[in-house]
N, C-alpha and C positions, 0 to 999 in steps of 0.2 A: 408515436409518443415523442412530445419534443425531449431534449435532451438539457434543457434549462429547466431548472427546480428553484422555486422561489420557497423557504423557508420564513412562515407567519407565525410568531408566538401570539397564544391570546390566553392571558393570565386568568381567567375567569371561571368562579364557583358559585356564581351569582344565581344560576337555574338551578344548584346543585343541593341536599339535601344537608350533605358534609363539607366542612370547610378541606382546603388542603389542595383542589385540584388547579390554583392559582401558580402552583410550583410544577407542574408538569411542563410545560414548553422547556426551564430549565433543567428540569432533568433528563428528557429527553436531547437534549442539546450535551449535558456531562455525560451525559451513554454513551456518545459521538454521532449525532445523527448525520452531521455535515460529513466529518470523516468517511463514512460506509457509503453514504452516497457518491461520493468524491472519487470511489474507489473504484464503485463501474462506471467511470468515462463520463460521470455525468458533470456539468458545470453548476455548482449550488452557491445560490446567493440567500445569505440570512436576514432578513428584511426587520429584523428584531420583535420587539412587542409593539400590538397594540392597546389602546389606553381604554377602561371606562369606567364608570362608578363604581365604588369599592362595598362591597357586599355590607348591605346593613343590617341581615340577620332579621328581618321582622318576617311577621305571620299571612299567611296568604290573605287576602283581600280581593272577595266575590271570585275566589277559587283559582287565583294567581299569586304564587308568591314573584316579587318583584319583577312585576310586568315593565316597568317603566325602564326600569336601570337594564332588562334583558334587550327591550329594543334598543336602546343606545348600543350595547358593546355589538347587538349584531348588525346593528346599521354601518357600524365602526367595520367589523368585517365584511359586510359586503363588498363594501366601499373597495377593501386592501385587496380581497382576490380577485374580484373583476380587475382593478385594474394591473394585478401580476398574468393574470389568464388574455389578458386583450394585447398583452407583450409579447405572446404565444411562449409563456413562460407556465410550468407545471405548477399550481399553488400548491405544497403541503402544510393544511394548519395545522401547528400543535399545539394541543388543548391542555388543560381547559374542560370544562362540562360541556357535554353535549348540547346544550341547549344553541350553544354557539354555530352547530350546524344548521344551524335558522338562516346565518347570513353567508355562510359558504354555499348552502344550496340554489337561495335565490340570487349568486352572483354567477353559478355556473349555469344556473337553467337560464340567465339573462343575455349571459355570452351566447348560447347555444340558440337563443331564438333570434338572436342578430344574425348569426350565419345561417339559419335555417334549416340549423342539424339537432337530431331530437338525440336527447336523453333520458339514462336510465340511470339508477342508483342503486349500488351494490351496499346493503343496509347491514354490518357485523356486529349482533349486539348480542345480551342476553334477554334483551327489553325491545321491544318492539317500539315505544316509542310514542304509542298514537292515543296518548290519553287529552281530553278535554279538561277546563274548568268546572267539567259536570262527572266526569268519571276519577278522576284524579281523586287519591288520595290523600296528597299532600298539596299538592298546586305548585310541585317546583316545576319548573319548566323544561330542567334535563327531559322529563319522559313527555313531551308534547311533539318534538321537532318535526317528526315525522307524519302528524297528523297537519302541522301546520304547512309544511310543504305541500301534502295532496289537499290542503284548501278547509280545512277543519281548524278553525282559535280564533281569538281576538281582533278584530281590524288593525291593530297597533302593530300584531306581528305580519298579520298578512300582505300589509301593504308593503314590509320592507322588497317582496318579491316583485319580478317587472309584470304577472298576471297572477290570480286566482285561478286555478291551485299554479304551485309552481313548476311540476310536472303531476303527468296522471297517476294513480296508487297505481293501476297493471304496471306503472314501468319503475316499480320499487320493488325490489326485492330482498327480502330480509334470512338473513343466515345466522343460526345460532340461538335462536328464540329459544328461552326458557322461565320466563316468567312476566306475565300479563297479569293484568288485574283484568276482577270479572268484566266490567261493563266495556274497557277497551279492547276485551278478547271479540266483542260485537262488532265492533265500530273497524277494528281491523278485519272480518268476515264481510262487512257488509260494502267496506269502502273496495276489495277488491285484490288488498295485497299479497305480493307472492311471498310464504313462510315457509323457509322452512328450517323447521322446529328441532330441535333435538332428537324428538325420537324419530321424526324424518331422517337426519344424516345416521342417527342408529342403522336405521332399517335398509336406505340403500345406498348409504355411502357420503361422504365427499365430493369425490370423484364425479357419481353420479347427480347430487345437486348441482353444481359444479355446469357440466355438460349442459343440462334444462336449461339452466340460467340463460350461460354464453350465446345460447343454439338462439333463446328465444330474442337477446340483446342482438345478436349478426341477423337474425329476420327482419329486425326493426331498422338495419344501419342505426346504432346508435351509439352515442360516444358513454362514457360511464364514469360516475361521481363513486368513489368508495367511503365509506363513511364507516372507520372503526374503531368500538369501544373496546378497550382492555378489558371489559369484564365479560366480551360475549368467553375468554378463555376460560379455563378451569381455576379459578383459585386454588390452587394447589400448583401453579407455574407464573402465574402472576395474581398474588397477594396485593397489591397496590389499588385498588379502586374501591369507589364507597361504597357498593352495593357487588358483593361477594354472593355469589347464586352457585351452588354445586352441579357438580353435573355438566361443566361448559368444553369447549372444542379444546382437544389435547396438541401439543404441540404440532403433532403432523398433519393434524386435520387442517390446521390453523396456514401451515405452512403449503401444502396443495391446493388450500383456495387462492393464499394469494398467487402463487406460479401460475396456475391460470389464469385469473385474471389478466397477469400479464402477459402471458400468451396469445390472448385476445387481441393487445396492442389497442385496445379502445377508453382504457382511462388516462384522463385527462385531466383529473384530479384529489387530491386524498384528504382526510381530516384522522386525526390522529388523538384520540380523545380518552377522555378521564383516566388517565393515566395520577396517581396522587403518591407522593412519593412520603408524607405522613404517616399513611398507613402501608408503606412497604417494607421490604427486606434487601439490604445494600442495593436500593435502585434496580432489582431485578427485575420488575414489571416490563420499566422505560427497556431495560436492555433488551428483552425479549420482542417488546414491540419495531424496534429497532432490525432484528433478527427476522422478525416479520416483513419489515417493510423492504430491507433489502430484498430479501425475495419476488414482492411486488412490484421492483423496480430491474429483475432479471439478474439478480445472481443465483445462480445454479451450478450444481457438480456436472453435468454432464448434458449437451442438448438434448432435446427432448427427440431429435429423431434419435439419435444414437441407443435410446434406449429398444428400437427396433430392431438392431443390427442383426442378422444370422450368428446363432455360435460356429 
């Protein structure tokens, strides 16, 4: 993992349901995201905001809310983290609605088929993500990303990526699921992806999701995209995002996946998302996401052999 960290704000609520998540890069930013990173040794440059149409609040059309204005802002990011990732600079964007993860996926899976090294996508939601124009309830575009990455929407989003799909659904793996609508509970069955679900991490742990994952991502050699919403957490430790789902990953759950990951030493890139400081309490979300991500980027109490030692 390189040791330069490129900091992307992308102000946008444009795919999102509820206004508000235009203010998360800054809040994320007053938490101190530079500060904590700065802190383990790492060198972080804040590349500030980028720019796109400003949310006009209309009604879906032929089962897309603002298809047109979603491809600009993630064309806009493609554009910024390909060219912070081809500097061998770490992109972390922060969001922003998910929907934004349209153009941070196909800027890493674009670098990655330049060098000829495959990827996988470490997916932390409560949402899977993988709804259509056809299953969608609403047509916002936060819950499409994921379908449109494995090659499922519109040619307008498709094309922002350098192939159809942009990587394969087997090498997405989604952590924290707890709320699907019916017809995308199909479409993510049938496209292939790996879930697992709430009562998954119930049943055998963290730890053990965790292990599958990495074990399956080191079989592939492959480098890894993390892609995390605040609300795969528990609302009850971060209040701040539009769509509050009970039941989500409790702080420590939250906290051993990301140390793993970074254990792994194979991400290469993070997106940091709907985080809305609107609907929070003193910015607590951002700070805990923050808390998180230190984590993901190798602070710990103690190395991890040490925790082996002989008494």
């Amino acid at each position: 993992m390189t040791k330069n960290i490129s900091l992307i704000g992308v102000p946008s609520d444009i795919g999102a349901g509820d206004r508000g998540a235009t203010m998360g890069p800054e809040a994320l930013r007053v938490a101190g995201i530079a500060g904590t990173l700065t802190k383990l040794g790492l060198t972080v440059k804040d590349t500030g905001n980028l720019f796109g149409p400003k949310n006009p609040e209309n009604q879906a059309v032929d089962g897309y809310r603002h298809l047109r204005e979603n491809v600009i802002w993630c064309k806009n990011v493609q554009e910024a983290i390909f060219n912070e990732i081809s500097q061998d600079n770490l992109p972390v964007m922060l969001g922003g609605d998910h929907a934004m993860s349209i153009g941070s996926i196909a800027a890493v899976a674009r670098y990655c088929a330049s060098i000829k090294k495959k990827l996988c996508m470490i997916w932390i939601d409560a949402h899977s993500d993988f709804n259509t124009c056809e299953t969608s309830p609403s047509g916002n575009i936060h819950g499409m990303p994921v379908a449109v990455a494995a090659g499922y929407g519109p040619q307008e989003l498709l094309s922002i990526g350098h192939a159809v799909p942009m990587l394969e659904a087997t090498d997405i793996y989604q952590i924290g699921i707890r709320s699907v609508d019916a017809a995308e509970k199909q479409l993510v069955m049938d496209a292939g992806i790996v879930a697992y679900d709430m009562r998954c991490i119930d049943e055998i742990g963290m730890r053990e999701a965790m292990v599958q994952i990495l074990k399956d991502v080191d079989e592939k050699d492959a480098y890894i995209h993390v892609s995390f919403d605040v609300d795969s957490l528990d609302p009850t430790i971060a209040p701040g995002v539009g769509t509050t789902i009970p039941g989500g990953l409790t702080y420590r759950e939250a906290q051993l996946c990301m140390e793993m990951i970074h254990d792994s030493g194979r991400m290469i890139s993070l997106d940091l998302m709907e985080v809305n400081p609107a609907l929070d309490f003193q910015n607590s979300t951002a700070k805990l996401a923050i808390e998180l991500t230190a984590s993901l980027f190798g602070r710990q109490i103690f190395p991890p052999h040490n925790h082996n030692r002989k008494k």
